[in-house]
N, C-alpha and C positions, 0 to 999 in steps of 0.2 A: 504494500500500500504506500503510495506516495506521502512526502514530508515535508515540512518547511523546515526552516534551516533556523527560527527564533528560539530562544530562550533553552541554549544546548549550553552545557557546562561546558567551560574550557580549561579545567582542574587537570585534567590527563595531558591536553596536548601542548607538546612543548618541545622546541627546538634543537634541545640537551639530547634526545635521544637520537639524532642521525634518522638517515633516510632508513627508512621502513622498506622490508621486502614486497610488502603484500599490504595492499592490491595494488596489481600495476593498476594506472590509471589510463585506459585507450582515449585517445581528442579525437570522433567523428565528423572532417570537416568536408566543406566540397561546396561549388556552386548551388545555389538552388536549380533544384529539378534533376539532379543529380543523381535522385534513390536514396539519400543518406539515413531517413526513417525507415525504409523498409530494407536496407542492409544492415541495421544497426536490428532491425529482429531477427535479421535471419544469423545476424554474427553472436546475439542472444542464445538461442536457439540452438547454434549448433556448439558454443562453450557452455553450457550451462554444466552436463555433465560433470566434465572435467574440473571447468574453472569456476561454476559458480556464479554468474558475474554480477556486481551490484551495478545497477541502471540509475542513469542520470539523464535526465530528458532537461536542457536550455536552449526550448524553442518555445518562447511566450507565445507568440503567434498562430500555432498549431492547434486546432479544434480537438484534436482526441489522437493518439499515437495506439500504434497496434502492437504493443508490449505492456507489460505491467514495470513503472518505475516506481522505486524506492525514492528515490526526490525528484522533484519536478518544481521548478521554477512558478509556473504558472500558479503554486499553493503559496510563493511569495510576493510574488507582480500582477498585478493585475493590465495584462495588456493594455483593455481596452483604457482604460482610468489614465493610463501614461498617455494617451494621444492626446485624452480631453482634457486634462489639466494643464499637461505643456503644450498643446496645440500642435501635435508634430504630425507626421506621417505614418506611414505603416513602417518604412525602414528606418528611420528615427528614432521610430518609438521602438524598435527591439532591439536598438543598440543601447538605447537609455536604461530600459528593461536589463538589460547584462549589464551594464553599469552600477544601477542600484543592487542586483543581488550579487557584484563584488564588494559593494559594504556589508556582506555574510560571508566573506571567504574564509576566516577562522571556524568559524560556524560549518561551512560545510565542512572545510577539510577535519573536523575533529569527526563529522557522522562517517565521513570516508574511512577514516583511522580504528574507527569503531565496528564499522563492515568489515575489515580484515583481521580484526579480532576474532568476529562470528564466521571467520570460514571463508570468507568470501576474496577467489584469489584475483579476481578484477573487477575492473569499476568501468564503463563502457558509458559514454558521454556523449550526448548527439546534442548537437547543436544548430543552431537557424543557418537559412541560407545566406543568411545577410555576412557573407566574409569577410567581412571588409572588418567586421569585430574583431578578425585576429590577423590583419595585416596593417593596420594603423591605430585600432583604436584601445584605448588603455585596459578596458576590461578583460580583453585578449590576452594581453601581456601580464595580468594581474591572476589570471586563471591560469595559465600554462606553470609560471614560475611559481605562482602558490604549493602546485600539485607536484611538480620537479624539485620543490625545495623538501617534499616530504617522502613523495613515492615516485620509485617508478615509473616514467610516461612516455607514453609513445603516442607521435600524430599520424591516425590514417587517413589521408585524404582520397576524398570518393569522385573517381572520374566518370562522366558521362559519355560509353564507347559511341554509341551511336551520332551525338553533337559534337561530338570531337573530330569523326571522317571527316569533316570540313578543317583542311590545314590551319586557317587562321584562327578559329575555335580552340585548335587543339593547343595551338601557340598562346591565346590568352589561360589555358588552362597551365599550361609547364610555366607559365609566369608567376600566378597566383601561386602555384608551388614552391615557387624556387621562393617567393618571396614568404613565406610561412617555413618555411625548411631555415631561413636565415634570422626570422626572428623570434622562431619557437627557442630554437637552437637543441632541436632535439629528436631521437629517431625516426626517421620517415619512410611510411608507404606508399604507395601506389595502388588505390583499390579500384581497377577498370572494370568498373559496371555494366552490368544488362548485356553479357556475352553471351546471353539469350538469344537478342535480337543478330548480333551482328558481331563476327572474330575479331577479336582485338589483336590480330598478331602485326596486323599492319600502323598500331599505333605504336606497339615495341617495336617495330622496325624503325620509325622516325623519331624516338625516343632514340638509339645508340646508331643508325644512319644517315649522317646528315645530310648526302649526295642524295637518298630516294627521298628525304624532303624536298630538298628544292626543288626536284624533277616535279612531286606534285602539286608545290605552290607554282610552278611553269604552267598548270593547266588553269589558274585562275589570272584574271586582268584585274579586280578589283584594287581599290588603292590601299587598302586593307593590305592585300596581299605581300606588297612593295614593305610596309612595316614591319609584316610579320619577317619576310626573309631579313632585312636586316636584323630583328632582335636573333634569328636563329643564328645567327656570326657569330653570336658573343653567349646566347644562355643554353647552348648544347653542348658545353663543357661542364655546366652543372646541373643539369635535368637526366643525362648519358650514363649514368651510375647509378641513380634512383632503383630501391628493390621495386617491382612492380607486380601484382596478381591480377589475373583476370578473372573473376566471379558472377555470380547471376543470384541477385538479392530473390528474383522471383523463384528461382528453380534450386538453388541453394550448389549450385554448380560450382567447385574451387573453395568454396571455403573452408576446406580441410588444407588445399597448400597456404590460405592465407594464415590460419592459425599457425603453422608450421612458420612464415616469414612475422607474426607476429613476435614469436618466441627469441626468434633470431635478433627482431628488436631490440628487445627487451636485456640480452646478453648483451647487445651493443650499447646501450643504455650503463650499463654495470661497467662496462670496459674504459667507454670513452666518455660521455657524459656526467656519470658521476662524482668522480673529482672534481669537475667545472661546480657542478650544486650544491658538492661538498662546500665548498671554498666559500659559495655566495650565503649559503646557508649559516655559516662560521662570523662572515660581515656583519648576516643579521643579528647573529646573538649577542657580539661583540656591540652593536648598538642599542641593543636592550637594555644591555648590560651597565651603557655609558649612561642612558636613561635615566637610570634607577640610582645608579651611584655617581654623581656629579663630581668633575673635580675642581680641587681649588682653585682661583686663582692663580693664575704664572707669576706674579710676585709675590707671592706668600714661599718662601721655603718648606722644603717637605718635611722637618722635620720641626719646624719654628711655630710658631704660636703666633694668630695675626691678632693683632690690637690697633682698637682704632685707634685712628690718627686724633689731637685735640681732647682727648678723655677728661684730663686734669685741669684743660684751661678754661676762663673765665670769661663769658663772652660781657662787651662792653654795655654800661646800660644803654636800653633803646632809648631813641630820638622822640622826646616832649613834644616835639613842632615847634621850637623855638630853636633858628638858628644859629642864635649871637653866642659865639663862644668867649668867654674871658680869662685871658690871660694875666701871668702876674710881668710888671713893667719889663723884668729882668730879661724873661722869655720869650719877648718882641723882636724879631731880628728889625734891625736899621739898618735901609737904605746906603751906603757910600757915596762920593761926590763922584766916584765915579763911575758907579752903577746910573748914577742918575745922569750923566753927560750921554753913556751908550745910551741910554733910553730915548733923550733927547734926538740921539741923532738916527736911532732907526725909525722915531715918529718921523723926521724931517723926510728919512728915503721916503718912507712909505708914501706920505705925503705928495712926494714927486712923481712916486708910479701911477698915482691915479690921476693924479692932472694929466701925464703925459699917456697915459690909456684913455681916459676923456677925448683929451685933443684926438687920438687916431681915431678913434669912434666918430669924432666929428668929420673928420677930415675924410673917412670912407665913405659915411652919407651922403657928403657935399659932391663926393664924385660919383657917387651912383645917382643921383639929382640930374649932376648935368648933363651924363650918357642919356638920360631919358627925355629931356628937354631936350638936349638934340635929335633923338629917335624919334619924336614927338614933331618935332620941324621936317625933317625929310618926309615924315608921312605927308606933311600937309601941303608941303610946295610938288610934291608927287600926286 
């Protein structure tokens, strides 16, 4: 039965204990129209045995998913309520929707933490079509490294075999890839969908052949096209490696080898990525840390005792409103004859600087006067 993420103790989870083996956490990403809900039941489906999986459904948007989730978004956002209060859109509003339930990210990741206590060896997470959540916008970045900094994660991105035959499709799809592969910073698949309809051998051909690309971006003229081959110059150095499966959400077709490169993940995850998480995950503790126990001042010595400054002294009494101060005769400083002579004769300079700034002042008027009097004459004899 599905959960909201409010009012969960955060007594257990904590940083101190390192990444947790269990559950890995799967990220189901991919364009909309992709199949991402109906391969994320059939990837249900077919780990459950084995793995168990706890289900995360983060697609506010979605009327009813054909799984049973353990948490669901939709039991803490209310989609529609987000468009009409901030006035936004449909894709707006389910990025705002991922937004707000990243101010629950401690909150879930403790019910996650607590699913792989009860057994549970994966946590399998579908999320909205709206991508763009996890290529520029913070709550992407806020979910990925939440779950990296605790478990295990791997992203499978879900491709659309059949919208992708079209080269320049398939080109914005290896984009969107490469660009979630560099900002997740963390294990990546390849899950070519609906090889129901139509073989995906030809899109693993253009995935590690760059030559039978081009030949079949040569059969289109659009100006699309012209873009697509130039990106393909430079992003088939990184898309050419990608592990990749071909599967059938409808027919359950492959996904025993997908499990099989899931795993593989998950090992590469242990090997290479962990130490990166370790590290970030160490930053964070160390700022919690700094949080909690503040340090002194950089002029106070570490072993010295600060005392204020002024402790003992006596401040002056305050001011009556009466300015006349009285001195005693003695305490009067006098004047010199020839303190008084300099006075005398810096009054006389000063004296002289403004008469002789005067007169220029006069003197620049009297010629812009007569420039105009004559400008004034040529008008009139013209």
């Amino acid at each position: 039965m599905a959960a909201g993420v409010d009012n969960i103790g955060m007594s257990a989870l904590s940083l101190n204990e390192g990444i947790r083996e269990s559950p890995v956490c799967i990220l189901v990403l991919g364009m909309a129209g992709s199949g991402k809900t109906t391969f994320t039941r059939s990837l249900i489906q077919h780990a459950q045995e084995k793995f168990n999986p706890y289900v995360v459904n983060l697609d506010p948007a979605c009327r009813e998913v054909p799984y049973a989730a353990h948490v669901d978004i939709r039991d803490t956002v209310n989609y529609r309520e987000v468009m009409k209060q901030y006035k936004l859109g449909p894709n707006g509003s389910i990025v705002t929707a991922l937004n707000m339930f990243t101010t629950k990210m401690a909150q879930f990741a403790e019910l996650v933490r607590r699913a792989g206590e009860r057994g549970h060896k994966w946590c399998i997470i579908d999320t909205p079509g709206q991508i763009e959540v996890f290529t520029w916008s913070a709550s992407g970045n806020i979910i990925t490294e939440g779950l990296a900094t605790l478990f295990p994660t791997v992203v499978v991105y879900v491709m659309d075999v059949v919208r992708s035959a079209c080269p320049s499709t398939f080109m914005s799809n290896m984009l969107y890839a490469c660009s979630i592969l560099y900002k997740t910073r963390l294990p990546f698949l390849v899950a070519l969908n609906k090889i129901d309809l139509m073989d995906c051998s030809f899109i693993q051909e253009w995935m590690t052949d760059f030559v039978v690309y081009q030949d079949a971006l040569e059969q289109e003229t659009s100006f699309v096209s012209n873009l697509a081959r130039t990106m393909s110059l430079t992003l088939d150095t990184f898309y050419e490696n990608l592990p990749n499966c071909g599967v059938s959400s409808k027919t359950g077709v492959g996904f025993a080898r997908l499990l099989g490169h899931i795993q593989d993940c998950v090992v590469e995850y242990e090997k290479d990525y962990k130490p990166v998480y370790e590290k970030m995950r160490k930053e964070r503790l160390a700022e919690q840390q700094a949080a909690q126990c503040p340090k002194p001042p950089a002029d106070v010595e570490e072993a010295g005792v600060a005392v204020r400054l002024g402790l003992e002294l006596n401040d002056p009494p305050p001011n009556l409103g009466n300015n006349i101060v009285i001195r005693a005769p003695g305490l009067v400083p006098l004047a010199t004859k020839e303190e008084e002579v300099e006075d005398m004769e810096e009054d006389a300079k000063g004296a002289a600087e403004d008469e002789n700034f005067q007169s220029f002042v006069q003197r620049h008027l009297e010629a812009q006067q007569s420039k105009r009097d004559k400008l004034l004459q040529e008008q009139a004899q013209s």
